[in-house]
Wavefront OBJ file of the C-alpha trace (Angstrom):
o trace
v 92.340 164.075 127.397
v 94.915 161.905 128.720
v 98.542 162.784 128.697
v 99.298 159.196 129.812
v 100.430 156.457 127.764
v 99.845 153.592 130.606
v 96.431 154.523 130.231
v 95.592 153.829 126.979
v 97.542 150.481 127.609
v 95.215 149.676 130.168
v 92.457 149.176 127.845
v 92.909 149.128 124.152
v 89.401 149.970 122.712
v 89.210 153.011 125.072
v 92.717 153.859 124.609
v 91.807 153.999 120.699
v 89.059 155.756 121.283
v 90.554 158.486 123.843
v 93.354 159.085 121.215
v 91.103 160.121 118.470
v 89.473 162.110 120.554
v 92.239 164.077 121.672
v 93.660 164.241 117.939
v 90.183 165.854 117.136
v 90.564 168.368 120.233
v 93.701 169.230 118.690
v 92.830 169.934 115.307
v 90.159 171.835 116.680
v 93.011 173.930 118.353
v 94.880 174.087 115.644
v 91.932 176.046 113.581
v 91.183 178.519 115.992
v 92.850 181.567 115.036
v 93.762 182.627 118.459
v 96.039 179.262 118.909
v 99.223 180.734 121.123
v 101.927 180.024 119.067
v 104.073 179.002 121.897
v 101.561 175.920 122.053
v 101.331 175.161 118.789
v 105.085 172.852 118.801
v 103.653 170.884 121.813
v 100.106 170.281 120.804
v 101.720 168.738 117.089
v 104.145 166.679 118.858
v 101.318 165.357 120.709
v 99.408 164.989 117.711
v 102.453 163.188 115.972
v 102.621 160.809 118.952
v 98.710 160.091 119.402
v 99.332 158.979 115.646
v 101.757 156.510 115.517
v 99.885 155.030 118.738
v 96.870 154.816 116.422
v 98.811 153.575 113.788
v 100.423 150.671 115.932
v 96.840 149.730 117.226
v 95.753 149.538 114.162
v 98.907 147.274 112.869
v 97.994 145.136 115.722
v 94.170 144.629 115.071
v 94.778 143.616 111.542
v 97.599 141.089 112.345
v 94.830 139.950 115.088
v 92.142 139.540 112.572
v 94.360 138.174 109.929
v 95.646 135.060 112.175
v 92.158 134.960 113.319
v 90.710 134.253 109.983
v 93.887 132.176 108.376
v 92.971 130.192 111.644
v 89.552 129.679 110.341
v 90.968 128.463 107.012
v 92.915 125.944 108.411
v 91.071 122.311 108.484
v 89.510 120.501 111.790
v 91.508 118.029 112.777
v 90.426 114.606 113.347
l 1 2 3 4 5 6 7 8 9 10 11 12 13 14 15 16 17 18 19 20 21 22 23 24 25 26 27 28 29 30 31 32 33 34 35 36 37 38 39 40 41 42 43 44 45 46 47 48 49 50 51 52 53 54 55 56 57 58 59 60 61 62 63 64 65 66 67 68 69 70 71 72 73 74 75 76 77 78
């Protein structure tokens, strides 16, 4: 788990991939009955952040593809 956001800039895919993996660490956490509650703020704020970093990818990989494909569309020129 990573912590740093420069690090997941350094690489998208594994950034991606690191994220979820963390978000699925953390909802592990958060099941566990023996979570300390003076984690539990912390480790949703860092949830809440690793998801709108997600999210953003995501935006970005479908306006990516989209251009990609509208470029495809588009006629050779002569």
């Amino acid at each position: 788990m990573t912590d740093d956001p420069d690090a997941m800039a350094e690489d998208p895919a594994a950034g991606y991939a690191a994220a979820m993996a963390e978000l699925e660490q953390i909802l592990g956490d958060l099941e566990r009955a023996d979570l300390d509650v003076d984690q539990l703020g912390a480790k949703v704020a860092r949830a809440a952040e690793l998801i709108r970093s997600c999210r953003a990818r995501i935006s970005t990989a479908r306006l990516e593809v989209e251009q990609i494909v509208a470029d495809l569309d588009d006629p050779p020129l002569p």
